[in-house]
Structure formats: structure tokens, C-alpha cells
C-alpha positions in Angstrom: -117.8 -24.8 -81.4 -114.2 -24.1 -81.5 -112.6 -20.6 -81.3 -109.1 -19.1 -81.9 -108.9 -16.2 -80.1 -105.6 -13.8 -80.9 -104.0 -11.5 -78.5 -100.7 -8.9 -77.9 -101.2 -6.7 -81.1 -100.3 -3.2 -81.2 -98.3 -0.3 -82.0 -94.3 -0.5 -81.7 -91.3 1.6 -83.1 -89.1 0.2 -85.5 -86.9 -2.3 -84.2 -89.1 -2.8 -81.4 -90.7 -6.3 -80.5 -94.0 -7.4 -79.7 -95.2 -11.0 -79.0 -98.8 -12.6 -80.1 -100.9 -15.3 -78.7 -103.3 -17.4 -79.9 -105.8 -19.9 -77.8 -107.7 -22.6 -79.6 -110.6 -24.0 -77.4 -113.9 -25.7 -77.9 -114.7 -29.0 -78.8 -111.2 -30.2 -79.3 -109.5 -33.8 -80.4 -106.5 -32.8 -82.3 -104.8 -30.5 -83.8 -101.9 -30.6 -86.6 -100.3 -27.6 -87.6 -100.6 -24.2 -86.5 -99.6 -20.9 -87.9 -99.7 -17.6 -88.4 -100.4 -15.2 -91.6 -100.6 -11.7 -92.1 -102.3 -9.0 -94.1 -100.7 -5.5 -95.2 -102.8 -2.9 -95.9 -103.9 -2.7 -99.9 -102.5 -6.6 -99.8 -103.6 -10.1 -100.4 -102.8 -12.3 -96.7 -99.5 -14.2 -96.8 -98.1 -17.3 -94.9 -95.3 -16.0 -91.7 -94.8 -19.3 -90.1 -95.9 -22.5 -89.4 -95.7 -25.2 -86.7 -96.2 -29.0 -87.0 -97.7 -30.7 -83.7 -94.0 -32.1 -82.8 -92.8 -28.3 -83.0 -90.8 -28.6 -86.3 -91.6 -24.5 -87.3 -90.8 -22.7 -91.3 -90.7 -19.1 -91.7 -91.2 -17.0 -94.6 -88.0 -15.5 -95.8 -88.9 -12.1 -94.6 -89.2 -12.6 -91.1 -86.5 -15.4 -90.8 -84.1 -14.6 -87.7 -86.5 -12.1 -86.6 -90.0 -13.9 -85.6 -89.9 -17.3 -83.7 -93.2 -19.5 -83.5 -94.1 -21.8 -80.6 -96.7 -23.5 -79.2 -97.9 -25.2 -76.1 -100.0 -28.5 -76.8 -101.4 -28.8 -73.8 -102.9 -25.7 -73.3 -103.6 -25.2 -77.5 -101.9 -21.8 -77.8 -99.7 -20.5 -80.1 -97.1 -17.9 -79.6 -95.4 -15.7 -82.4 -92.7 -13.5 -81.0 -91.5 -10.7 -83.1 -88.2 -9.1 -83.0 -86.6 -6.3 -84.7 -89.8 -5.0 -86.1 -89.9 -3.2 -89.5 -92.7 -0.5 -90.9 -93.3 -3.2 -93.9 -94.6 -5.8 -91.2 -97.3 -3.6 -90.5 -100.5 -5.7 -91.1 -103.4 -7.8 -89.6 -102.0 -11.3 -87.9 -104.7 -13.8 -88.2 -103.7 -17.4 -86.7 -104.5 -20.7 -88.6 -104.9 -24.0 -87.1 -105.8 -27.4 -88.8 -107.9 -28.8 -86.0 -110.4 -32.2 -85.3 -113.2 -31.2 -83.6 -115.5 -34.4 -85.0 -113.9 -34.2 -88.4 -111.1 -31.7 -89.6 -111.6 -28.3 -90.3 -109.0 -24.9 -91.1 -109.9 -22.8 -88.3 -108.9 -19.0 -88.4 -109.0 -16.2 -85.7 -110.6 -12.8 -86.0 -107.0 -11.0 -86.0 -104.8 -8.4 -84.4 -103.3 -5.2 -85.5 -99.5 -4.9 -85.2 -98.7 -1.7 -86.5 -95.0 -0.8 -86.6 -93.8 3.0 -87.2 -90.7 4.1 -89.2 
């Protein structure tokens, strides 16, 4: 059974930052690319960023120069740190990762509020 389990949500001023964590485990072979996504209020989820396994990250324009995705293979964790916060990143952050546990499978994580007031 593998889990993503998302952490360091919250509430933040604008302009403030905040940094999220996310920690695969289970039954894990491999995993390719991890990411995170986000869901405003009233709005459909959207892509933020995305890692490949060698590190090689891609941002969405909006957060570009403001949010910086890592990871640590070892330890299957993902970090999203978010700088310079604005009220329109207010939303659920849910983190993705492709993994092989067996066979390949999209794994997501239950989410984490970041709210961010103007």
C-alpha cells in the first residue's frame, strides 16, 4: 500500500512564504516524476510544478520565480517552497507522484490548505 502524505500548509500574509512536504512510502520500486497541483476555491485543480527523477523541475507561469520544487530520492519526499505568496494562491495543494509499486500507478495525497490573506 503506498501513501503520500502532505505536510506545512496554513495561513500566511501576503508576501509571506510557506514551504510543503510530501512523503511517499509503502511498497516502493520507483518513482518518476513528482509534483504538485492545486485547487482554488469554486475551481477545477491545476498543474504548479513538476520534477523528473534526475531533478529537471517546470513551473506553471504563475508561480515562476516565486515557488521552487525539490525532492530527495532517497528519502521519497518532495518539497515545494513558496515565496512571495499572493491571495490568488489560496487553494488545496495535493502532491502527485508516478510511482512502481508492482506496476505503475498515479498516486495522489489527501491535501493541505494554504490559505494566503490580502
Amino acid at each position: 500500500q503506498v501513501q503520500l502524505v502532505e505536510s506545512g500548509g496554513g495561513l500566511v500574509q501576503t508576501g509571506g512564504s510557506l514551504r510543503l512536504s510530501c512523503a511517499a512510502s509503502g511498497s516502493i520500486f520507483d518513482i518518476i516524476n513528482m509534483a504538485w497541483y492545486r485547487q482554488p476555491p469554486g475551481k477545477q485543480r491545476e498543474r504548479v510544478a513538476t520534477i523528473t527523477r534526475d531533478g529537471s523541475p517546470n513551473y506553471a507561469d504563475s508561480v515562476k520565480g516565486r515557488f521552487t520544487i525539490s525532492r530527495d530520492n532517497p528519502k521519497n519526499t518532495v518539497l515545494l517552497q513558496m515565496n512571495t505568496l499572493r491571495p490568488e494562491d489560496t487553494a488545496v495543494y495535493f502532491c502527485y507522484a508516478r510511482i512502481r509499486s508492482g506496476t505503475w500507478s498515479d498516486y495522489w495525497g489527501q491535501g493541505t490548505q494554504v490559505t494566503v490573506s490580502s
